[in-house]
SEMIKE-401183 format. One record per residue (C-alpha): residue number from 1; z, y, x. Coordinates in steps of 0.001 Angstrom, whole numbers, always signed. Example, Ala and Ser with C-alpha at 12.3 -4.5 7.8 and 13.67 -1.06 7.14 Angstrom:
! SEMIKE-401183
@i:1, z:+7800, y:-4500, x:+12300
@i:2, z:+7140, y:-1060, x:+13670
This chain:
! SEMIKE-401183
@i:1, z:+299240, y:+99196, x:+84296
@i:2, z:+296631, y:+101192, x:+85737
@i:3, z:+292894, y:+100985, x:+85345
@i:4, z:+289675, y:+102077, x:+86266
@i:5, z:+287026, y:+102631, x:+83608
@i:6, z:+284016, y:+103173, x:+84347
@i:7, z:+280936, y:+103976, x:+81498
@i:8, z:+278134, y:+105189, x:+79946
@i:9, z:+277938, y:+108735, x:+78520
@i:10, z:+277405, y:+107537, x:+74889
@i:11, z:+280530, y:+105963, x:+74851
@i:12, z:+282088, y:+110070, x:+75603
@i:13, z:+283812, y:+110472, x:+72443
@i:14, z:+284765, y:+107036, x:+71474
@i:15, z:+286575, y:+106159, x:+74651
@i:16, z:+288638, y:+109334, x:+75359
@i:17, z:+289968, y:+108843, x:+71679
@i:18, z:+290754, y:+104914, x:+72795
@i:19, z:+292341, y:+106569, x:+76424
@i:20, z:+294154, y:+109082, x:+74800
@i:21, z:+296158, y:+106410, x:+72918
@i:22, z:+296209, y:+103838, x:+75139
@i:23, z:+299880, y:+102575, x:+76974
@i:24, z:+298073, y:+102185, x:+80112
@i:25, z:+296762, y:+104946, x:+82855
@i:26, z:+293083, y:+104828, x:+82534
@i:27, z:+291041, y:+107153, x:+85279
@i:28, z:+287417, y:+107686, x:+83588
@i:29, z:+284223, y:+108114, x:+85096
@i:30, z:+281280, y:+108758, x:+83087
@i:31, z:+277481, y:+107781, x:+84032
@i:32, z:+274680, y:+109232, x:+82973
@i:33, z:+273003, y:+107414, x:+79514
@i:34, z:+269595, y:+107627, x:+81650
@i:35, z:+270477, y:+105422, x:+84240
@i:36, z:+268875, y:+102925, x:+81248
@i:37, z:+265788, y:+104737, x:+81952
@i:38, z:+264927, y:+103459, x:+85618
@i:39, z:+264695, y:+99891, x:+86060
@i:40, z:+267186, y:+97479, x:+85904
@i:41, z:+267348, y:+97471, x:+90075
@i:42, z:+268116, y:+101622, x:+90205
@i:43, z:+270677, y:+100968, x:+87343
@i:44, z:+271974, y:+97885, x:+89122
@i:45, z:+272369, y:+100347, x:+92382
@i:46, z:+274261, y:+103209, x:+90795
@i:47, z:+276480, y:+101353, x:+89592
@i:48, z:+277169, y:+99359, x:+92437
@i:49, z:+277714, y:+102646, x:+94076
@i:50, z:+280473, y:+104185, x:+91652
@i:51, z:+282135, y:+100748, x:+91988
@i:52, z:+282256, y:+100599, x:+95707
@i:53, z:+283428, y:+104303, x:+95898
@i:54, z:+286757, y:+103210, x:+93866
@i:55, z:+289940, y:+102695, x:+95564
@i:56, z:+290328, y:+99833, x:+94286
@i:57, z:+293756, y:+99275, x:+95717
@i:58, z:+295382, y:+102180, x:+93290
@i:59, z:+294035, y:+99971, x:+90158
@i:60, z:+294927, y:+96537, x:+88577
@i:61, z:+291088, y:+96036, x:+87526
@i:62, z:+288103, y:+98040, x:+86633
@i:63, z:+287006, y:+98271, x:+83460
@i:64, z:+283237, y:+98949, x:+82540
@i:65, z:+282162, y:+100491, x:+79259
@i:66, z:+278534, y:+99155, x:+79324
@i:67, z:+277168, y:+95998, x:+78364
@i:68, z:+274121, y:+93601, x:+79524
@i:69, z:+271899, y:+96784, x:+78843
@i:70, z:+268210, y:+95162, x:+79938
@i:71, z:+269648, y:+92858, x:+82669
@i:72, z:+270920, y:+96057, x:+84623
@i:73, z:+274570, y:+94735, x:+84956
@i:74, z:+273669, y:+91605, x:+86300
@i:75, z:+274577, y:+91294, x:+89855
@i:76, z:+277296, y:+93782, x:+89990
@i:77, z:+279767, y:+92704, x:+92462
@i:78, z:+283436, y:+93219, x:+91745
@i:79, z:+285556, y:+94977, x:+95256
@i:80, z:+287109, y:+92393, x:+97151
@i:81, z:+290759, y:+93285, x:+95935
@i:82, z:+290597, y:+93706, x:+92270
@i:83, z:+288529, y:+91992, x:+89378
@i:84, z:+285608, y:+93667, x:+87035
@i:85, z:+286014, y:+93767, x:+83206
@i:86, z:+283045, y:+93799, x:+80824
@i:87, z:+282464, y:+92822, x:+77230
@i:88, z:+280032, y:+90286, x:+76604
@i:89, z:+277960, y:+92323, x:+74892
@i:90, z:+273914, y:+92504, x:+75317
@i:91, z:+273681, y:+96126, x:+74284
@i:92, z:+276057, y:+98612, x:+73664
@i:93, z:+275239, y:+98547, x:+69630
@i:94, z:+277533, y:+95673, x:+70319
@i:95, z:+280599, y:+97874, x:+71180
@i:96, z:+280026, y:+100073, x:+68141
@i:97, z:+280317, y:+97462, x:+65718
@i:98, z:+282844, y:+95412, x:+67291
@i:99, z:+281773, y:+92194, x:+68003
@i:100, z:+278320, y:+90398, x:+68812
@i:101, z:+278345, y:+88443, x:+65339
@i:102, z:+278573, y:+91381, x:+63328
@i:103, z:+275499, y:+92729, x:+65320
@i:104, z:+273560, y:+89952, x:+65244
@i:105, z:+274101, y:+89398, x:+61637
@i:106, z:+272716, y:+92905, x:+61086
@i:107, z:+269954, y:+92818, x:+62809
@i:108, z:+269020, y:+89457, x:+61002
@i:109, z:+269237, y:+90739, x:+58334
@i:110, z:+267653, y:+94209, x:+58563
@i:111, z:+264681, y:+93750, x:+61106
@i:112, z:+262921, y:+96903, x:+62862
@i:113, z:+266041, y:+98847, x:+62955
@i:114, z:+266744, y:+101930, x:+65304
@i:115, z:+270280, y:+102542, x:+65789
@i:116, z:+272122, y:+106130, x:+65594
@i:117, z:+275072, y:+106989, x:+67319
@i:118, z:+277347, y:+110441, x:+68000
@i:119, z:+276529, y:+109685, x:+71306
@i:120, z:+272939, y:+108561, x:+71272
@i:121, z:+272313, y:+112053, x:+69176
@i:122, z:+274477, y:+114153, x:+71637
@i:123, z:+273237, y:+112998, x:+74769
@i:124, z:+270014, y:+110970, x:+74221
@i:125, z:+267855, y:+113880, x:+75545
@i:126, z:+270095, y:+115508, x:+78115
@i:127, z:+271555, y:+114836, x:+81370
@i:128, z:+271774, y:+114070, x:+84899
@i:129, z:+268730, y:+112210, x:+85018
@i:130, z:+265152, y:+112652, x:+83749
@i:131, z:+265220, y:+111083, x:+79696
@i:132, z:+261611, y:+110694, x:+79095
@i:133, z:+260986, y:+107325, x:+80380
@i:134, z:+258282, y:+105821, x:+78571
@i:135, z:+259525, y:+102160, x:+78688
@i:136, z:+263039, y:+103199, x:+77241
@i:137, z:+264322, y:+103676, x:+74306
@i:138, z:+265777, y:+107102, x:+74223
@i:139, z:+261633, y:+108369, x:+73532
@i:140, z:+262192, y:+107363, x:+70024
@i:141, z:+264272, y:+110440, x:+69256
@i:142, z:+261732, y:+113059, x:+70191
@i:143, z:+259461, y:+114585, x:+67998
@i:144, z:+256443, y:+116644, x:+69103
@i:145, z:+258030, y:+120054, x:+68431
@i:146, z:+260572, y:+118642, x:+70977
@i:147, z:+258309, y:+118040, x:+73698
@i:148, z:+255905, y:+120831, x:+73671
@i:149, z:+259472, y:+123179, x:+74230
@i:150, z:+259957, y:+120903, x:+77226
@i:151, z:+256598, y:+119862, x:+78860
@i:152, z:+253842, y:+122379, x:+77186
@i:153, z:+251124, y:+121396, x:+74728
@i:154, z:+248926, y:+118916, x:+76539
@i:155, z:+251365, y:+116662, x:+78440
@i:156, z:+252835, y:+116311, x:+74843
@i:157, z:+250458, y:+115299, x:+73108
@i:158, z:+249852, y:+112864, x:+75689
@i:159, z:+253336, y:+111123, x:+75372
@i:160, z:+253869, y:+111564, x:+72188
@i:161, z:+251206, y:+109193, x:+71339
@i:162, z:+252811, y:+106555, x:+74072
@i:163, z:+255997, y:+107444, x:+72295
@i:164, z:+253966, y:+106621, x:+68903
@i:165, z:+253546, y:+103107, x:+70533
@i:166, z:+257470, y:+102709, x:+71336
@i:167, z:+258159, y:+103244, x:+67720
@i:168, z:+255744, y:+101625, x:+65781
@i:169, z:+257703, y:+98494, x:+65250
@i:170, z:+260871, y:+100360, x:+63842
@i:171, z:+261183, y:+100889, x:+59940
@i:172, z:+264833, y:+101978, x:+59818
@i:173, z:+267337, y:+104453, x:+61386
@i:174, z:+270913, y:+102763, x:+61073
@i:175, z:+273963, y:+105414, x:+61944
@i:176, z:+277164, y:+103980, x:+62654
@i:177, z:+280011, y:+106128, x:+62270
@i:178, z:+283724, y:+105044, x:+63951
@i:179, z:+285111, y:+108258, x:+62584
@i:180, z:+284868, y:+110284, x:+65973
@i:181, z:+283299, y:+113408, x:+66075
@i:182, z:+281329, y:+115774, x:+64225
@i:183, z:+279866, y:+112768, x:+62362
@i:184, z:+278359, y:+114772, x:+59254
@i:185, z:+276396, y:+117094, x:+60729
@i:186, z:+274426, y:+114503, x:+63242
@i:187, z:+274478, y:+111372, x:+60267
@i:188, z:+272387, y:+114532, x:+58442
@i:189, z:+270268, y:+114901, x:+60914
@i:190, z:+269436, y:+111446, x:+61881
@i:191, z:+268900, y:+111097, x:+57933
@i:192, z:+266932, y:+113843, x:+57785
@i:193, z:+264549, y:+112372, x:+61084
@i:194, z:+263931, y:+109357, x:+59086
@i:195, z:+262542, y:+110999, x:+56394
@i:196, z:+260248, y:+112695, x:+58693
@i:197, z:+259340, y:+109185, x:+59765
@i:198, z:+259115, y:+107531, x:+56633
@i:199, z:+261427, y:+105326, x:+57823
@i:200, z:+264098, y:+104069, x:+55710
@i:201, z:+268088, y:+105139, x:+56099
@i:202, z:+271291, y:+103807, x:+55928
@i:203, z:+274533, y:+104585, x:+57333
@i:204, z:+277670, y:+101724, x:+58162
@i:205, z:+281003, y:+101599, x:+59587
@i:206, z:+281448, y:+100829, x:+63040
@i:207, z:+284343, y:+99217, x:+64989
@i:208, z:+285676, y:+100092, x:+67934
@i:209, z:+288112, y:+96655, x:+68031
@i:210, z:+286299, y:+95678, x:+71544
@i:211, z:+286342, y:+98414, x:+73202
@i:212, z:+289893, y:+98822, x:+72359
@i:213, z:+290877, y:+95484, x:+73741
@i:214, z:+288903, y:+96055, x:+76561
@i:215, z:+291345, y:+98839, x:+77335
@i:216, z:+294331, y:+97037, x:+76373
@i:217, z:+293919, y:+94423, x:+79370
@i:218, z:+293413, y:+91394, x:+75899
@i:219, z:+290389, y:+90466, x:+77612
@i:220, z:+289981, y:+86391, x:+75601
@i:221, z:+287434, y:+84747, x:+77450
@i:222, z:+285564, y:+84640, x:+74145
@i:223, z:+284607, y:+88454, x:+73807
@i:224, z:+285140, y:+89476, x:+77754
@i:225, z:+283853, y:+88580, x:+81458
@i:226, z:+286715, y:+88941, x:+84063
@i:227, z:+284873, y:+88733, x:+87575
@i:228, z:+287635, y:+87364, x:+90114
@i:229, z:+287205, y:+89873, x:+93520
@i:230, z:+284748, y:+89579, x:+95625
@i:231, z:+282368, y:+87755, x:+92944
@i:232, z:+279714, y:+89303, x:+91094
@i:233, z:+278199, y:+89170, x:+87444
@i:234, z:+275252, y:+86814, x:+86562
@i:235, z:+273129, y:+87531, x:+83257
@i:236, z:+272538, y:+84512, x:+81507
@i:237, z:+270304, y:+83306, x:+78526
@i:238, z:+273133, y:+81977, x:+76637
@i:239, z:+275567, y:+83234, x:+74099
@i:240, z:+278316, y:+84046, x:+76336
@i:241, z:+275873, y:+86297, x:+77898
@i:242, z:+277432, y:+86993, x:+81317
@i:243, z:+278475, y:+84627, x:+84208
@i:244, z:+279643, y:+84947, x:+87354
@i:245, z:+279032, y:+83879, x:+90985
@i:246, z:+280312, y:+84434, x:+94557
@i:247, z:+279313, y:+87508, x:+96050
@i:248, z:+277630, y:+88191, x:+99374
@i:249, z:+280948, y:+88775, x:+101322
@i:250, z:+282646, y:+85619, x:+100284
């Protein structure tokens, strides 16, 4: 079979591994992480974009490596000739660890927790798009040093201390490691930026069991969302996490 996948930059390393092994043809296309960074409704319309621009014809389904992610998947329409694929997944810590239960058991059980990634390090302050948005996430990774290189002494200042607002609830860096990259190095330095926080540290296995279904074409109804064509993807507030409705040209 052949499929279309298309992601989210953090996911680089992890999915060409999963690709490279996979028994189906899988065409990539990678988004920029700081589409997370505008708004729900600019993330909602890039992606609509890359979907649109597929020929969908070529493809038995396309595949998306992203997850809720703040509401910005919901209302993506799937082309009118082949379905969408997603994990039901709020976030993409999700996809790291494997399954929603092990997620939310950890963060039940270790509150105030920042999560560290390969990816997240690599590409959480680079890229396409601007990564200094000051209602995302992605701030919590800069230190001051960082931002006077990039913006000059008095801008900052300034948002470091809105940064300093971001962060205050977090206590913890987590890294997960799925044995993909040049995990040592970046595990030291995320240990090493929690010191600098006084934050505490720990570092877990990850799984990358979902994503690899997702790849696969298993896609149980339990752990995936398959949008029929023409239909589009609904957020909702329960633990399935994603419906689906008719879309605008049905």
């Amino acid at each position: 079979m052949r499929f279309k996948l298309i992601a989210c930059e953090i996911l680089y390393r992890e999915l060409c591994h999963l690709v490279s092994a996979s028994p189906h043809r899988i065409d990539l296309e990678f988004l920029p992480k700081g589409l997370h960074d505008l708004g729900s409704r600019s993330m909602l319309e890039r992606l609509q974009a890359a979907v649109d621009k597929v020929e969908s014809a070529d493809y038995r389904a396309i595949l998306l490596g992203y997850a809720l992610c703040g509401n910005g998947l919901s209302g993506l329409q799937a082309p009118l000739s082949v379905p969408l694929v997603i994990p039901r997944a709020h976030d993409c810590i999700t996809l790291f660890l494997g399954s929603r239960d092990r997620y939310q058991e950890y963060f039940e059980n270790h509150p105030g927790v920042y999560f560290h990634t390969t990816g997240w390090m690599e590409r959480g302050n680079s890229g396409e798009l601007p990564q200094l948005a000051l209602s995302g996430q992605s701030t919590v990774g800069w230190r001051l040093e960082d931002l006077i290189a990039r913006y000059g002494e008095e801008d900052a200042q300034y948002l470091f201390s809105q940064i300093g607002d971001l962060t205050r609830n977090y206590r913890q860096i987590t890294f997960i490691r799925t044995g993909i990259g040049p995990e040592d190095a970046l595990e030291g330095q995320s240990r090493q930026e929690a010191q600098e926080r006084n934050w505490s540290f720990e570092s877990i296995p990850g799984s990358l069991t979902l994503l690899e279904r997702l790849l696969q074409g298993s896609w149980c109804d339990t752990d995936f969302a398959v949008v029929p064509p023409g239909h589009r993807l609904v957020g909702t507030h329960n633990g399935l996490i994603f419906t689906f409705e008719k879309g605008t040209n049905l």
